[in-house]
DRENTI-716054 format. One line per 10 residues: their letters; for each residue x, y, z of C-alpha. Coordinates in Angstrom, 2 decimals, m for minus. Layout:
a = X:Y:Z ~ ...
//
This chain:
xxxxxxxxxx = m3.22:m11.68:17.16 ~ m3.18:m7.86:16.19 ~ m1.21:m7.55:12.77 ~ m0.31:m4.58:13.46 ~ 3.15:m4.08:14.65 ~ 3.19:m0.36:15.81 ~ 6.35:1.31:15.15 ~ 5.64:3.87:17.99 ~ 7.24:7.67:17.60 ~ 7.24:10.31:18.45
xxxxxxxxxx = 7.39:12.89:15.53 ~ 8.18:15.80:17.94 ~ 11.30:14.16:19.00 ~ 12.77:11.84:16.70 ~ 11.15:9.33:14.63 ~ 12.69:5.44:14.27 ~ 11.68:3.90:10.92 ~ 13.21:0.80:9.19 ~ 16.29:2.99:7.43 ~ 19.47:3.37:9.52
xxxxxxxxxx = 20.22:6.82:7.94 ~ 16.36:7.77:9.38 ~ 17.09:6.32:12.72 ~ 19.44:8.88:13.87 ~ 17.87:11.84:12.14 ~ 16.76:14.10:14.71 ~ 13.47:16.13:13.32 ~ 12.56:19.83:11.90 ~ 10.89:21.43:14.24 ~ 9.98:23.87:11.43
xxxxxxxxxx = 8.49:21.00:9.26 ~ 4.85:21.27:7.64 ~ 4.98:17.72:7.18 ~ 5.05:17.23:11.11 ~ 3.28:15.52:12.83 ~ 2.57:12.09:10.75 ~ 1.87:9.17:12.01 ~ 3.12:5.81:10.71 ~ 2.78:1.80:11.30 ~ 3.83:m1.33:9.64
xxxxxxxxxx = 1.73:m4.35:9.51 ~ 2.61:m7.73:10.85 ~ 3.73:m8.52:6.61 ~ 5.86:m5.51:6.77 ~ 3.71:m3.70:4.62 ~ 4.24:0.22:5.60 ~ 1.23:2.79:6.33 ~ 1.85:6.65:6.63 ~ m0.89:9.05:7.55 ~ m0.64:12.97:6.88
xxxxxxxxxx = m3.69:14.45:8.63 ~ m4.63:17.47:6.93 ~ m7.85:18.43:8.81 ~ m8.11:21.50:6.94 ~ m8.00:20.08:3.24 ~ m10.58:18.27:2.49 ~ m9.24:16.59:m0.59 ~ m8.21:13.02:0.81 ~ m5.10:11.45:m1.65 ~ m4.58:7.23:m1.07
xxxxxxxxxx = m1.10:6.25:m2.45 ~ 0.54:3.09:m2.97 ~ 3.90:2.97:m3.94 ~ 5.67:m0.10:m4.67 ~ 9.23:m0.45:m4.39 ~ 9.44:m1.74:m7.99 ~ 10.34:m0.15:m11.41 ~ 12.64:m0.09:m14.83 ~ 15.50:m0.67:m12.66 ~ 13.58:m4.25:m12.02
xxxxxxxxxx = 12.68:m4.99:m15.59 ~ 14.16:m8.57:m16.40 ~ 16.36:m9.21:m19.62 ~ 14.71:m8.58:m22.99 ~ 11.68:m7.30:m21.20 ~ 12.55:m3.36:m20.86 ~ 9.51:m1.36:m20.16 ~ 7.61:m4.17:m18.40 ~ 7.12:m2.54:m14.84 ~ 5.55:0.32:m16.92
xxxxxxxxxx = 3.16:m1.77:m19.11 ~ 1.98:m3.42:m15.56 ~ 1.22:0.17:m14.48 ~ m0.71:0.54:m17.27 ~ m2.87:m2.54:m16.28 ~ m3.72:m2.22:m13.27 ~ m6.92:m0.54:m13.38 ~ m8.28:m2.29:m16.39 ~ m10.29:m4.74:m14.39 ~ m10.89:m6.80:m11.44
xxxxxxxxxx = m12.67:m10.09:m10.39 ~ m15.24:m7.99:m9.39 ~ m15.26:m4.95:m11.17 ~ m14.90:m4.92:m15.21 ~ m13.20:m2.95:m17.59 ~ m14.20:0.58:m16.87 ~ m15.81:0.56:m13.79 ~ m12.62:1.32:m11.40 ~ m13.11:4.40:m13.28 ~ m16.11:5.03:m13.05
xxxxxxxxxx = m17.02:4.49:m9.61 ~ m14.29:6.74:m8.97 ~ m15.14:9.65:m10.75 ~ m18.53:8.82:m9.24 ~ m17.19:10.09:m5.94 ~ m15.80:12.84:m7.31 ~ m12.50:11.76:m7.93 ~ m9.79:10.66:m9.90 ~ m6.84:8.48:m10.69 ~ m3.40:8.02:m12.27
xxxxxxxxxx = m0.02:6.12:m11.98 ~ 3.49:6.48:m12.73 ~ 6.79:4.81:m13.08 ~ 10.17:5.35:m12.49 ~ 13.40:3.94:m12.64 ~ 13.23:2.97:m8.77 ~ 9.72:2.46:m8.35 ~ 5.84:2.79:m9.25 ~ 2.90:4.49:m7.77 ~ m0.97:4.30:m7.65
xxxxxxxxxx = m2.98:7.50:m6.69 ~ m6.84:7.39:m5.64 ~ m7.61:11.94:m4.79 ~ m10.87:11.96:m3.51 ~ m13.40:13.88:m1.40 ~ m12.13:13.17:1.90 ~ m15.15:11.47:3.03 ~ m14.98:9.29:0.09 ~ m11.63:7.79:1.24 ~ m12.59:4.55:3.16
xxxxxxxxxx = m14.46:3.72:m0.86 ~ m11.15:5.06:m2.16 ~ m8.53:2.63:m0.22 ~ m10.96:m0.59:m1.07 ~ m11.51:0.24:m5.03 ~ m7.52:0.49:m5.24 ~ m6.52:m2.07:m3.15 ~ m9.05:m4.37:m5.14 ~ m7.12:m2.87:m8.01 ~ m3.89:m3.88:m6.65
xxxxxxxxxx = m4.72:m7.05:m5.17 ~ m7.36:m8.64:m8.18 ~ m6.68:m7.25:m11.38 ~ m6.88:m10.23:m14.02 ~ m4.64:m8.96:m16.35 ~ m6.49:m10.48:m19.42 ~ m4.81:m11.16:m22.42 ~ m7.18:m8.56:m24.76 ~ m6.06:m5.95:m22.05 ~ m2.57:m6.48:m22.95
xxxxxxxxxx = m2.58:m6.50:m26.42 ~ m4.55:m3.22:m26.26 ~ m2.28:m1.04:m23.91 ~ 0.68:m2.24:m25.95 ~ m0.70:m0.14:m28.68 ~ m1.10:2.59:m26.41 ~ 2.52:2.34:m25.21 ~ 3.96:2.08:m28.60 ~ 2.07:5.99:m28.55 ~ 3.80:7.23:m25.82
xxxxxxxxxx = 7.01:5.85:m26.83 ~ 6.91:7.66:m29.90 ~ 5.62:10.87:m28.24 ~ 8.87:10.76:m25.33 ~ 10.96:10.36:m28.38 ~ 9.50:13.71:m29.91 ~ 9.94:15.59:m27.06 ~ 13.55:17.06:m27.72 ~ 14.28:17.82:m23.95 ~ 12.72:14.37:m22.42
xxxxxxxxxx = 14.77:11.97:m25.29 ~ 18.01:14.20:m24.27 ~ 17.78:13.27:m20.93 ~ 16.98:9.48:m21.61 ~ 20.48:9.52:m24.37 ~ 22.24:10.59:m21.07 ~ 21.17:8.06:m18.80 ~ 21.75:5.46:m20.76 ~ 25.11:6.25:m21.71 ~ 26.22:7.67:m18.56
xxxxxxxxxx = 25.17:4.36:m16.73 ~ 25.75:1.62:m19.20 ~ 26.32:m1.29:m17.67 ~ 24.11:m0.75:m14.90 ~ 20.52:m1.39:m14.33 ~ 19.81:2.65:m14.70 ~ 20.57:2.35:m18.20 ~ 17.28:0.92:m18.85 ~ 14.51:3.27:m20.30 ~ 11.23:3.18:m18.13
xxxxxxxxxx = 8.78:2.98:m21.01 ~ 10.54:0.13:m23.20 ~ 11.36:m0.21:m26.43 ~ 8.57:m1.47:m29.01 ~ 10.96:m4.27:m29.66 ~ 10.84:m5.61:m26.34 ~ 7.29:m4.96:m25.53 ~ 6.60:m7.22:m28.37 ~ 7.67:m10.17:m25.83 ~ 5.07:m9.23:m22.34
xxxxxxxxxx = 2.40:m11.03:m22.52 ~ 0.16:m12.29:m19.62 ~ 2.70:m15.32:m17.72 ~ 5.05:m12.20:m18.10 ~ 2.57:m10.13:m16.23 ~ 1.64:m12.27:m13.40 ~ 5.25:m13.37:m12.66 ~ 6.45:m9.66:m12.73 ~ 3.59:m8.88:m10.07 ~ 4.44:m12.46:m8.09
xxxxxxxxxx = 7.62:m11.40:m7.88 ~ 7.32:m7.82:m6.94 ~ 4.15:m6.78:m5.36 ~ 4.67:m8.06:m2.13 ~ 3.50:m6.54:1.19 ~ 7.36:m5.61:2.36 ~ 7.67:m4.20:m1.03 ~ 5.31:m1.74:m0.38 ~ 4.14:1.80:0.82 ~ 0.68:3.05:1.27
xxxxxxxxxx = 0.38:6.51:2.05 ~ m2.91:8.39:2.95 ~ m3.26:12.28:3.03 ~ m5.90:14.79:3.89 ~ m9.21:15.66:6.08 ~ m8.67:11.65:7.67 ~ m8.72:9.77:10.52 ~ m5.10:8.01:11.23 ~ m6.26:5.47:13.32 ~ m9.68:4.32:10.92
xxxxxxxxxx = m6.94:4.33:7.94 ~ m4.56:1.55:9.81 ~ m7.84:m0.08:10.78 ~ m8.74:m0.41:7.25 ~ m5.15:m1.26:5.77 ~ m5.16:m4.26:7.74 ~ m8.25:m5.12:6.67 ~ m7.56:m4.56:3.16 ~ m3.92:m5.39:2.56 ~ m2.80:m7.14:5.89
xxxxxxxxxx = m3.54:m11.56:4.71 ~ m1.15:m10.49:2.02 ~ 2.11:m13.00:2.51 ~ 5.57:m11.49:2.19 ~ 8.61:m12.99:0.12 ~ 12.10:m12.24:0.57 ~ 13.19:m9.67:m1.91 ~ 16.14:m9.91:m4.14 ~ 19.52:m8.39:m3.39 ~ 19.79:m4.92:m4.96
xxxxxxxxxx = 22.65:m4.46:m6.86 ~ 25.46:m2.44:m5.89 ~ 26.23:0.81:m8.63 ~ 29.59:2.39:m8.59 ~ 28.82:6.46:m9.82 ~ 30.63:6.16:m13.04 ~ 33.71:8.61:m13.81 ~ 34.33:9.91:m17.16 ~ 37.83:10.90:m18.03 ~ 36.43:12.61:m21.19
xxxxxxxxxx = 33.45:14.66:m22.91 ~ 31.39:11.79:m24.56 ~ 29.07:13.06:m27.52 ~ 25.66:12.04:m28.32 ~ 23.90:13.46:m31.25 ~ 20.99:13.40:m33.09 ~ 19.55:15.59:m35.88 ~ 16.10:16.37:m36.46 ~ 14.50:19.12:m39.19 ~ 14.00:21.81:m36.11
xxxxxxxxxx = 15.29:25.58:m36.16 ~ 17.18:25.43:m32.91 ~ 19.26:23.13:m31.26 ~ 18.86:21.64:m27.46 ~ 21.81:20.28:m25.12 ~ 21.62:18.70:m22.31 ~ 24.92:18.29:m20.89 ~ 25.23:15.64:m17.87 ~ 27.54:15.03:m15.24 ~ 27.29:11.52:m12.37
xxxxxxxxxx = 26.20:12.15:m9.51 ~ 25.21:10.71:m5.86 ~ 21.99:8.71:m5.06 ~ 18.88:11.57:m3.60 ~ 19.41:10.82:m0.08 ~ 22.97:12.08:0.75 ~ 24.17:15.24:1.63 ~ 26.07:15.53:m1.51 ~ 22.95:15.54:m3.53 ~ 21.19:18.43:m1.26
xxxxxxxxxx = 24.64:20.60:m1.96 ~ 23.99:19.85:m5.77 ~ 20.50:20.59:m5.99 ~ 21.90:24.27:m3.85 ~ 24.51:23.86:m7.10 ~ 21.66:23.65:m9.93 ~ 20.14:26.48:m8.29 ~ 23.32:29.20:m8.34 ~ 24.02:27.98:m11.33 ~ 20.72:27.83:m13.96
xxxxxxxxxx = 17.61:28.11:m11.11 ~ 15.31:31.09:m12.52 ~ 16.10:34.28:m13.82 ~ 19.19:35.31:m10.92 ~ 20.94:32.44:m11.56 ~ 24.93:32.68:m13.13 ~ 24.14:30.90:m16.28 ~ 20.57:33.10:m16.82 ~ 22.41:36.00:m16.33 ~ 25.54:35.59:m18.76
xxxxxxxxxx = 23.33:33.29:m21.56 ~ 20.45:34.91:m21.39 ~ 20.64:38.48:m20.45 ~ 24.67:39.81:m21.19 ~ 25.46:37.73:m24.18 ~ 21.68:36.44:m25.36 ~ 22.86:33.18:m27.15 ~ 20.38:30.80:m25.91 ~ 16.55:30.84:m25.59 ~ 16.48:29.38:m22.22
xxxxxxxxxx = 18.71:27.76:m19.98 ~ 18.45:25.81:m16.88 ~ 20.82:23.45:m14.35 ~ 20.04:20.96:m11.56 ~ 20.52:17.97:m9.78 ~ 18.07:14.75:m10.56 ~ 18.69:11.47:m7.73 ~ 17.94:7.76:m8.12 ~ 18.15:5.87:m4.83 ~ 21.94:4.61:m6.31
xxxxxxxxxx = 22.59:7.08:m8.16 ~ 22.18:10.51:m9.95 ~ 22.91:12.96:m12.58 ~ 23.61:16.92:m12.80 ~ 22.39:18.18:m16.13 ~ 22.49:21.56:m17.29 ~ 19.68:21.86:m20.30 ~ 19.46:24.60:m22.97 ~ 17.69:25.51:m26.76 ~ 20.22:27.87:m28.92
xxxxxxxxxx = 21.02:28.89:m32.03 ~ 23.28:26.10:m33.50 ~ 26.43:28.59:m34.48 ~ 26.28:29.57:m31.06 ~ 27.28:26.35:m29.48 ~ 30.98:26.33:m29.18 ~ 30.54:29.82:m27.04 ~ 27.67:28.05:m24.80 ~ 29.84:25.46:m24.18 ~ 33.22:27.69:m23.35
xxxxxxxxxx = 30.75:30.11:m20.94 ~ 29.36:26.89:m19.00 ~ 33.19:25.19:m18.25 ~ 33.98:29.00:m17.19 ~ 31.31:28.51:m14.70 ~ 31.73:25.23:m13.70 ~ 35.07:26.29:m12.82 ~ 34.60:29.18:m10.85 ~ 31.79:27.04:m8.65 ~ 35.13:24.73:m8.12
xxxxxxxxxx = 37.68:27.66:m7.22 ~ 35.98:30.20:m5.58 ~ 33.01:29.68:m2.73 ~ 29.23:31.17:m3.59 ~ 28.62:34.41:m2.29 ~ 26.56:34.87:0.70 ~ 24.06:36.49:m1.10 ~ 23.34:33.73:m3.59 ~ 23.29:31.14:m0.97 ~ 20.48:32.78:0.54
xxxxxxxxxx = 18.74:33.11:m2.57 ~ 19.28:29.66:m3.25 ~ 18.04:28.25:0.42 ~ 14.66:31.06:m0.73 ~ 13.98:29.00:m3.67 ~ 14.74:25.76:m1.78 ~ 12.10:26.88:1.00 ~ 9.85:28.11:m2.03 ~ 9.76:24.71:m4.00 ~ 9.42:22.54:m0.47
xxxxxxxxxx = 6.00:25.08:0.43 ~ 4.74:23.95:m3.53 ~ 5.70:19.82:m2.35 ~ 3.29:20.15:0.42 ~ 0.53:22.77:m0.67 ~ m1.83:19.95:m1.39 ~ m3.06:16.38:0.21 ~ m1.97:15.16:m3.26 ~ 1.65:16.61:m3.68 ~ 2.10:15.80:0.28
xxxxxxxxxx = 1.19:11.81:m0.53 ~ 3.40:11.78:m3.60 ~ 6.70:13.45:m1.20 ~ 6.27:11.54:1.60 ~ 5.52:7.88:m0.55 ~ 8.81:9.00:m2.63 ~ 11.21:9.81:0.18 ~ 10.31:6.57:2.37 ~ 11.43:4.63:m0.99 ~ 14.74:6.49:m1.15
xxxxxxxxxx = 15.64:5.42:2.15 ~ 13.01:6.88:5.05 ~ 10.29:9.63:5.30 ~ 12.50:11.39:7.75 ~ 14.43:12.29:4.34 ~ 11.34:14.20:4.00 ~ 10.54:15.57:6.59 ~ 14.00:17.06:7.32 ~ 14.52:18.09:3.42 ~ 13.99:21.76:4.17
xxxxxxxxxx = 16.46:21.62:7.48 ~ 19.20:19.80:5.62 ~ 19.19:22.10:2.18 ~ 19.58:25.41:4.79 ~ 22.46:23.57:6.67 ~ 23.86:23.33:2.78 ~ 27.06:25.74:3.02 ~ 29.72:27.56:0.42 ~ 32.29:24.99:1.10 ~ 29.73:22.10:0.43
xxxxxxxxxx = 28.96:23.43:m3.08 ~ 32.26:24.08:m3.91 ~ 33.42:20.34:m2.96 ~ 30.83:18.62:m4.71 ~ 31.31:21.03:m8.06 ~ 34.95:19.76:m7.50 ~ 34.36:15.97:m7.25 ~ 31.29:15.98:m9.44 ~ 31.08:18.81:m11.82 ~ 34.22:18.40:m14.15
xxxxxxxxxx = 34.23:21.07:m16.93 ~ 36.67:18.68:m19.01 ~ 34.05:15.29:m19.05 ~ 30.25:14.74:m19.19 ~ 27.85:13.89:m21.15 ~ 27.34:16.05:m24.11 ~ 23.55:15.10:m25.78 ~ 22.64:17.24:m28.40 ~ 19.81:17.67:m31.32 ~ 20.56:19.93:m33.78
xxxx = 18.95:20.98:m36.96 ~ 19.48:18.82:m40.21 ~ 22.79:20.00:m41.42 ~ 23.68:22.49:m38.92
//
C-alpha cells in the first residue's frame, strides 16, 4: 500500500489543506512562497517542500503541534525542558555526536518553544539534506532521555530562567500574559518555574512525548536547493511506521475584557523605567489580527510612526518606543513597549490614550496606510530571504491554522483598510483598560 495519501493542488489556483479557513482561500499570485508542494502521509503526518533551486542552504523543520499551552498541572515549563533533550542522545548516536556529525556537514542546529508549539531545525548544505532529515528524525524518534541528561539541562534551565527574568522588556511581556489570561492555559510561562522543574524527571519525559509527539501532531517542513519528490520519498521512509493517537480536545479561550487599567509593577536598581502596556487581542489567523499588526505599525512601527514622532522627536520623553500586535492560535495581545525617564510617566501615558483615541475616532490617512502596507511588504521580503526563515514561516503558519495563512499574508495585510483599523482600535484598543507592566527604578 503507498502511505502516502497525496493531497493534490494546485498552488497556482487554490490550494485544499486540512484547515477550513485554508480551503476557501484563493492564492497570491504575487507570492514568493509560491509554488510549494505538500503531502500528508497515510498517519497524517504533514510534509511541505519549498524548492529554492537557487539557495543552496537546505533547512529540515519539524514542528510539533505541542507547547506551554500543553504543559500538565504542576509541571510548567515541561514542553521546553523536552526541547532541550532532544538532541542529547540516541540509541545509536551518544551524547554529542548529533552535534557533531552535523557540524561535520557543515551545518547546524537549534530548537524553540512556544506557547502553541515546538520546533526542531537541521540548516545544512543542500546536498547534505537526505543525512540531515535521518540524524533528526533519529533525534525525534530515539532519543533515550536518560536520567543524567535531565538532571543536567535542569541546571541549564534554571540559567535561562534567571537570564528571561533579567531582561526588563522579555519579563514585562511574560507579567502581561499571565495576568491578562489568567485562567487560561496562555497564562503559563514557556520556560517554567524552578519550582516546578524540580518535579520532571524521566516517566515525566516519556509520557509528555507519548502523549504528544504523534505523527498527526506533526509538521515537517523542508526548504532549499531540494528535490520535492526524493524529500516525501524519504519522510515516509523515516517517519511514516509512526502510529497516530487521537489528540485531546483543545480548549476553548474567550479573549478576556478588562473594564479597568490593571497595574503590575516591579522595581529593580536601574536608571530608567520600561512599560509595556497590553491590550487582548484575536488569535494570528483572523483578519482582525492583520488590521492590528497595520495598527502597531501607524502607531509605534519605526521612526514615521505617531507615537515615534510625538515621544521621541516633539516632546523627547522616552528613549525608545514601539507598538504591535503578537497572535497565539486562540488568542493575542497588542502591546505598546517603551524605556523613559520615571517622572515622565504620567505624560507617556496621557500622550498614548490621546492616540489610542484618535486611531478609534478618526480613519488613518492614506498616506500612512501605504507606509504601513511598505513596511508590511518589507518585513514579509526579510520572512522569506532565506531557506531557513522560509521553513520557520511556512512550519508556523500551517500550525496556526494552514500554510495558505502564509502564503496569502502579504495579499491579506494590503486588502487591510482605514475602516478596519479603526474598528479593531475600537473593539480592542481601549485607552481606559489594559495591562499596565512596569519596572521602575528603586524608589522612583
Amino acid at each position: 500500500m503507498n502511505r502516502i495519501k497525496v493531497v493534490a493542488f494546485s498552488l497556482v489556483v487554490t490550494l485544499l489543506l486540512a484547515s477550513s479557513f485554508v480551503v476557501a482561500s484563493p492564492v497570491d499570485p504575487h507570492s514568493p512562497l509560491i509554488p510549494l508542494q505538500m503531502r500528508i502521509l497515510e498517519n497524517g503526518m504533514r510534509v511541505i517542500v519549498k524548492e529554492i533551486p537557487s539557495y543552496p542552504i537546505a533547512t529540515v523543520n519539524v514542528w510539533v503541534d505541542t507547547g506551554a499551552v500543553d504543559d500538565p498541572p504542576g509541571l510548567s515549563g515541561l514542553a521546553h525542558f523536552f526541547e532541550h533533550l532532544t538532541f542529547k542522545g540516541t540509541q545509536t548516536r551518544p551524547r554529542g555526536q548529533i552535534a557533531y556529525e552535523v557540524e561535520s556537514l557543515g551545518g547546524y542546529l537549534n530548537a524553540m518553544t512556544s506557547l502553541d508549539y515546538t520546533s526542531y531545525f537541521i540548516v545544512v548544505p543542500s546536498e547534505n539534506v537526505e543525512k540531515a532529515m535521518e540524524i533528526q528524525a533519529d533525534a525525534l524518534l530515539h532519543s533515550l532521555y536518560e536520567q543524567s541528561e535531565i538532571d543536567m539541562e535542569r541546571t541549564v534551565i534554571h540559567e535561562e530562567i534567571r537570564l528571561r527574568v533579567d531582561s526588563p522588556q522579555t519579563h514585562l511581556f511574560d507579567m502581561a500574559i499571565e495576568h491578562l489570561f489568567a485562567g487560561t492555559v496562555y497564562a503559563k510561562n514557556v520556560i517554567g518555574s524552578v519550582e516546578e522543574l524540580a518535579n520532571v524527571h524521566r516517566a515525566e519525559v516519556v509520557d509528555f512525548y507519548n502523549e504528544h509527539y504523534v505523527p498527526n501532531n506533526m509538521v515537517l517542513v523542508v526548504t532549499g536547493n531540494v528535490d520535492a519528490e526524493a524529500i516525501f520519498n524519504q519522510a515516509e521512509e523515516l517517519y511514516g511506521e509512526m502510529i497516530p493517537k487521537p489528540l485531546g480536545l483543545t480548549e476553548h479561550i474567550v479573549i478576556p475584557r478588562l473594564d479597568t487599567v490593571v497595574y503590575l509593577k516591579e522595581e529593580r536598581p536601574l536608571q530608567q523605567s520600561y512599560v509595556f502596556l497590553g491590550h487582548p487581542a484575536p488569535g494570528t489567523n483572523t483578519h482582525e489580527a492583520a488590521a492590528l499588526t497595520m495598527a502597531g505599525v501607524i502607531l509605534g512601527g519605526g521612526r514615521s510612526s505617531r507615537l515615534y514622532k510625538r515621544l521621541v522627536e516633539e516632546e523627547q520623553i522616552v528613549t525608545s518606543v514601539s507598538a504591535s500586535y503578537s497572535g497565539f492560535s486562540a488568542i493575542g495581545i497588542f502591546g505598546i513597549l517603551a524605556e523613559l525617564d520615571p517622572s515622565q510617566m504620567d505624560r507617556f501615558v496621557e500622550i498614548v490614550r490621546e492616540e489610542l483615541t484618535r486611531l478609534q475616532s478618526e480613519p488613518v490617512s492614506e498616506a500612512e496606510l501605504l507606509r504601513a502596507q511598505a513596511m508590511a511588504r518589507s518585513s514579509l521580503a526579510f520572512s522569506t530571504e532565506s531557506s531557513t526563515n522560509v521553513a520557520m514561516y511556512l512550519g508556523q503558519m500551517e500550525i496556526y491554522g494552514g500554510v495558505m495563512g502564509a502564503v496569502n499574508r502579504g495579499a491579506l495585510l494590503e486588502q487591510i483598510t482605514a475602516d478596519d483599523i479603526q474598528n479593531v482600535a475600537q473593539r480592542f484598543l481601549h485607552p481606559e483598560s489594559y495591562i499596565h507592566s512596569e519596572i521602575s527604578p528603586v524608589g522612583r
